[in-house]
Structures are given as C-alpha cells and as structure tokens.
Rosetta silent file (secondary structure, phi, psi, omega in degrees, C-alpha in Angstrom):
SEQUENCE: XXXXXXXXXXXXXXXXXXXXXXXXXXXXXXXXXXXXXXXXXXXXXXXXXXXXXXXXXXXXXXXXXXXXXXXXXXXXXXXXXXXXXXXXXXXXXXXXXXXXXXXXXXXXXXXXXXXXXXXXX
SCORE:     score description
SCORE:     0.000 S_00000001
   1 L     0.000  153.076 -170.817   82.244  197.384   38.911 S_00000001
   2 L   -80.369  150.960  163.930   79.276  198.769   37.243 S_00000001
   3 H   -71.041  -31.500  158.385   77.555  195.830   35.759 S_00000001
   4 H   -33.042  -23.643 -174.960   77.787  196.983   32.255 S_00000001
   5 H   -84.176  -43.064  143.819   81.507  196.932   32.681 S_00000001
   6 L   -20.840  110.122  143.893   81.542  193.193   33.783 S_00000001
   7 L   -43.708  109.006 -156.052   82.913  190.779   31.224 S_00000001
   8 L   -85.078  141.831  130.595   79.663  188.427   30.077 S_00000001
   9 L   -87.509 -163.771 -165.409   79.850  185.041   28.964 S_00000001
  10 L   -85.776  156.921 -171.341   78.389  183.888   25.849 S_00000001
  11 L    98.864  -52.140 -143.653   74.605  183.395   25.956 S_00000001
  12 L   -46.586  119.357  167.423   74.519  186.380   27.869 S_00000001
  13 L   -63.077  134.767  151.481   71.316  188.210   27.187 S_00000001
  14 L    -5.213  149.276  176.691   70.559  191.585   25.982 S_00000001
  15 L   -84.699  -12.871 -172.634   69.652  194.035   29.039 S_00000001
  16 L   -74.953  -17.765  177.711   66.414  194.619   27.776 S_00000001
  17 L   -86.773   -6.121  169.080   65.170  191.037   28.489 S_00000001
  18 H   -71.974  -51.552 -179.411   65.701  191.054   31.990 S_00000001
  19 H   -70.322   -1.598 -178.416   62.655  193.059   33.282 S_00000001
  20 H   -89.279  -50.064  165.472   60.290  191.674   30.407 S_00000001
  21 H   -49.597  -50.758 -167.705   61.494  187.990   31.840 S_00000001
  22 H   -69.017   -7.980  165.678   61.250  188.960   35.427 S_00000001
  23 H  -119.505  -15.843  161.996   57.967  189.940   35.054 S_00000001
  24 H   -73.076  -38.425  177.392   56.471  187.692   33.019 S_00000001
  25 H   -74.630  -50.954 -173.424   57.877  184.896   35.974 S_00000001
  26 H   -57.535  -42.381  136.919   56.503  186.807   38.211 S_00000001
  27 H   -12.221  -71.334  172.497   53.240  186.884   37.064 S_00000001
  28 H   -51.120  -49.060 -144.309   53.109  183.124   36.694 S_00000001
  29 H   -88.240    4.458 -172.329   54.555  182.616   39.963 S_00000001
  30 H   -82.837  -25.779 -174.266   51.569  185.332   41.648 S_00000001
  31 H   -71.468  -48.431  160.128   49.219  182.903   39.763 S_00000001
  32 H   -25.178  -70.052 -156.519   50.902  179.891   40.673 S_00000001
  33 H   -89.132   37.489 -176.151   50.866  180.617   44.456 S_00000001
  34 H  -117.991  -44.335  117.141   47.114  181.911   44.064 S_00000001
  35 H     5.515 -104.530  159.862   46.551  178.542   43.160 S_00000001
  36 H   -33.295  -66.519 -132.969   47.837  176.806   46.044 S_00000001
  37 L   -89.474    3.570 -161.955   46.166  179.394   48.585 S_00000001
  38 L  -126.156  -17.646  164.015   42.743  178.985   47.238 S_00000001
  39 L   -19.655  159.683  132.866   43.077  175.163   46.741 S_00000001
  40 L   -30.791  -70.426 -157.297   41.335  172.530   48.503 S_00000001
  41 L   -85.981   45.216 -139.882   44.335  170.769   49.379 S_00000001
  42 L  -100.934  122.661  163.165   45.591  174.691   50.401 S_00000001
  43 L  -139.897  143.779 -153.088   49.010  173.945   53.217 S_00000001
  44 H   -72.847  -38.460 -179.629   50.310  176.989   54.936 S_00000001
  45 H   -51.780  -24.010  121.962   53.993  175.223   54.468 S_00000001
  46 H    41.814 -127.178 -174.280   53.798  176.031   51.033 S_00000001
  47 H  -101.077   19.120  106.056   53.413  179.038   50.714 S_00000001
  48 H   -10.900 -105.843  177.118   55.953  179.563   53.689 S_00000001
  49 H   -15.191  -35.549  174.791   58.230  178.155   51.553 S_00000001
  50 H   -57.031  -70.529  162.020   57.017  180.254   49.010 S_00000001
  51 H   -54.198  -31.401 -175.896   57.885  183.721   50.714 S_00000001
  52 H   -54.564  -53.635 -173.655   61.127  182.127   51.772 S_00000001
  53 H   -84.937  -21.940  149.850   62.214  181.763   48.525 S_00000001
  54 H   -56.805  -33.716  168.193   61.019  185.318   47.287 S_00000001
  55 H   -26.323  -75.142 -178.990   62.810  186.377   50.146 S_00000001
  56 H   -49.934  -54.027  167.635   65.867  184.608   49.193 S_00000001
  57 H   -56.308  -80.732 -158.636   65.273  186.314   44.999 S_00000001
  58 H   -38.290  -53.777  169.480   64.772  189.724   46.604 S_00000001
  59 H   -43.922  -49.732 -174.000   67.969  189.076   48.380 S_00000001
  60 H   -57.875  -64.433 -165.019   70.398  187.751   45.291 S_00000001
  61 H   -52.075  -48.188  171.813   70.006  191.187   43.605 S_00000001
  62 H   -59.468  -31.686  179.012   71.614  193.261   46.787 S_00000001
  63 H   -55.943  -63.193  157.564   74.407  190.498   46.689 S_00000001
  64 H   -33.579  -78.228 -143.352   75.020  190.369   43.172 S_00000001
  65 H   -91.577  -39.698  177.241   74.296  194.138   42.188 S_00000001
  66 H   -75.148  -42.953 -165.303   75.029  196.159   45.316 S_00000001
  67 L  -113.831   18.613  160.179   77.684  194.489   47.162 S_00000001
  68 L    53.172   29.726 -178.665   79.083  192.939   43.664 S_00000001
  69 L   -89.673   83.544  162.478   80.124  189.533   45.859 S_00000001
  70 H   -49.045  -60.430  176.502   79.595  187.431   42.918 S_00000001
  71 H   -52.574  -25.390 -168.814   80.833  183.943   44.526 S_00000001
  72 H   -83.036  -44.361  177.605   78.470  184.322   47.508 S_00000001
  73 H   -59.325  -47.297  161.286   75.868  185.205   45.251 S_00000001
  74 H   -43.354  -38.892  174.445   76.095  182.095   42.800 S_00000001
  75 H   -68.335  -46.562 -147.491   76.067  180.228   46.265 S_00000001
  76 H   -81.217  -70.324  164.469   73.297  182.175   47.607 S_00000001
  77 H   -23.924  -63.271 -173.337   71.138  181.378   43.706 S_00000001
  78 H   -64.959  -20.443  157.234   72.034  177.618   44.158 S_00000001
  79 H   -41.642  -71.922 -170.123   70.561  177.810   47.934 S_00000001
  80 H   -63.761  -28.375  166.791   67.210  179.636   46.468 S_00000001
  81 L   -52.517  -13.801  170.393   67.459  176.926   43.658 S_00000001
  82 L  -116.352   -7.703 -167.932   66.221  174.167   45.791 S_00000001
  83 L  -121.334   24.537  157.493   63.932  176.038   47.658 S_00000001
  84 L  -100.424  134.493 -126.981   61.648  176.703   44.631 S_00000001
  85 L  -105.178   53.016  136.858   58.430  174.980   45.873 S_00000001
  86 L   -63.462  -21.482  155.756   57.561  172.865   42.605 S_00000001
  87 L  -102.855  -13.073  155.458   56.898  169.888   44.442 S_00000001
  88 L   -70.378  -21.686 -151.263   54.711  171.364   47.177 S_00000001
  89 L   -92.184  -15.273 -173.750   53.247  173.065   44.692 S_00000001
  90 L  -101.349  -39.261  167.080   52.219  170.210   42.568 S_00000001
  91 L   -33.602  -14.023 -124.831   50.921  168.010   45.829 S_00000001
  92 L  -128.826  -68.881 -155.534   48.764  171.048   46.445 S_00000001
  93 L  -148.991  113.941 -174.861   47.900  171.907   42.321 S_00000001
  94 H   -62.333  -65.035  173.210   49.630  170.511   39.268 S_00000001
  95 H   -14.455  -68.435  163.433   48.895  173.721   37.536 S_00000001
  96 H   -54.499  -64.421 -152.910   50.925  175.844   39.918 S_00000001
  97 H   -66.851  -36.408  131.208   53.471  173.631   40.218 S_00000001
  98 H   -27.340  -44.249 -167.452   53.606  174.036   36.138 S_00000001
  99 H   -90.146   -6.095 -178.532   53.457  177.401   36.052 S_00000001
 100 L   -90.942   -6.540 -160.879   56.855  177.522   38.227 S_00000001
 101 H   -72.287   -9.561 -177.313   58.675  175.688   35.887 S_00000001
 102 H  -104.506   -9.984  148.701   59.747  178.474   33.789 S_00000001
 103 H   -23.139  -62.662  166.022   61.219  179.934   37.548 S_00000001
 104 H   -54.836  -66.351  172.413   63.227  177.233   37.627 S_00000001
 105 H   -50.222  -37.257 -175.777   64.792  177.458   34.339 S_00000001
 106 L   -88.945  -10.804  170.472   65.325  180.859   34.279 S_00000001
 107 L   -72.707  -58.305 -176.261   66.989  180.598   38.144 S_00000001
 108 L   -83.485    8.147  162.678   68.955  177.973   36.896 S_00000001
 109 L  -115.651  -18.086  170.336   70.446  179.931   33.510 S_00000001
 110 H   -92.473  -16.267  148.359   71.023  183.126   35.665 S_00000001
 111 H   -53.496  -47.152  176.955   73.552  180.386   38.027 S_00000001
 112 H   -61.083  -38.244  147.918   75.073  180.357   34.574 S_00000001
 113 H   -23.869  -70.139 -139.891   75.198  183.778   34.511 S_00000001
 114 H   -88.758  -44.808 -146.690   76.033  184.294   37.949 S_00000001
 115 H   -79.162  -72.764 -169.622   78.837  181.623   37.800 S_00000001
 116 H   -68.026  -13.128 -170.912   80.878  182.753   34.007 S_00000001
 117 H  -102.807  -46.905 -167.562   80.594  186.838   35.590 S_00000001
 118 H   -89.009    2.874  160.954   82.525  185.729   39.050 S_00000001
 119 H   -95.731  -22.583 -178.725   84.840  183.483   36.989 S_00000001
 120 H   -78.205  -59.792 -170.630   85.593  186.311   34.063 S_00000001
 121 L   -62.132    0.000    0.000   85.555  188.959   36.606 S_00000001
C-alpha cells in the first residue's frame, strides 16, 4: 500500500511535519555526537553505538516504506529504541546526552505510529 492509503491512528501527524521533525533531530543529534567526539572524556564506544543506531534509523524506513512489513518494523523501532546512546552520551557530556532527548521521544511516538498502522492495516 502506498502510505497515503494506510489507515492512521489518531494523533497521526500531518505529512508535512515529518521532514521539518527529522531534521531538526537530526541536527541536534549531529551536535550532540560532536559533543561527545570532541570531549575530554571522548570514548570511541559511543559513538559506535552512535552509528549503530543511525544505522538501525536508516534501516526502519526501507522496512516500513519499501518492503511495507509493518510488524517487523515496529520490532525493528523498539530494537533501535534502546540503542539510543543517552546514557553514554551523558557519562561523556550532559549536554549531548540532552540534546538526544527529543530522539527519544519522537522514536518512541513513531512506535505509536508504527504499531496503530500494522494493527489498522
């Protein structure tokens, strides 16, 4: 199904807010791990951890949009959901580890997303 076609649940945002959010996190999070690498306390696991989980984002969207396997993807989101590195990031730099926080939120309301589209569909 195209996603436009795909039965929303409520909350569901406008389409126009996804790339204004998604770039606006990103942002934060290039500052965020910009942060960390120029730190003092600077540890390569990190921002490992870091790429892993961009990796991991980069990844949801072929699941989700391309191969439309909604259940794996809501599994795949709650996977990348643990492996966003706010507490290395605050050992390292509170600041970063702040700035990821709206990452989180918005990771964790697109499970909700992800979740009400493979139960309506």
């Amino acid at each position: 199904k195209i996603f436009n076609m795909l039965n929303k649940p409520p909350l569901s945002p406008p389409g126009w807010l996804f790339p204004v959010v998604w770039t606006i996190l990103y942002i934060l999070m290039g500052i965020a791990s910009f942060l960390v690498y120029t730190s003092d306390k600077y540890t390569k696991p990190a921002l490992t951890l870091y790429c892993i989980q961009l990796f991991l984002n980069f990844m949801w969207s072929i699941i989700f949009f391309n191969l439309q396997m909604y259940l794996a993807a809501f599994l795949w989101l709650f996977f990348l959901w643990f492996l966003i590195t706010i507490v290395l990031f605050y050992e390292i730099n509170k600041p970063a580890a702040y700035l990821m926080i709206p990452y989180l939120i918005w990771v964790t309301y697109a499970g909700y997303l992800n979740l009400a589209i493979y139960m309506l569909n």
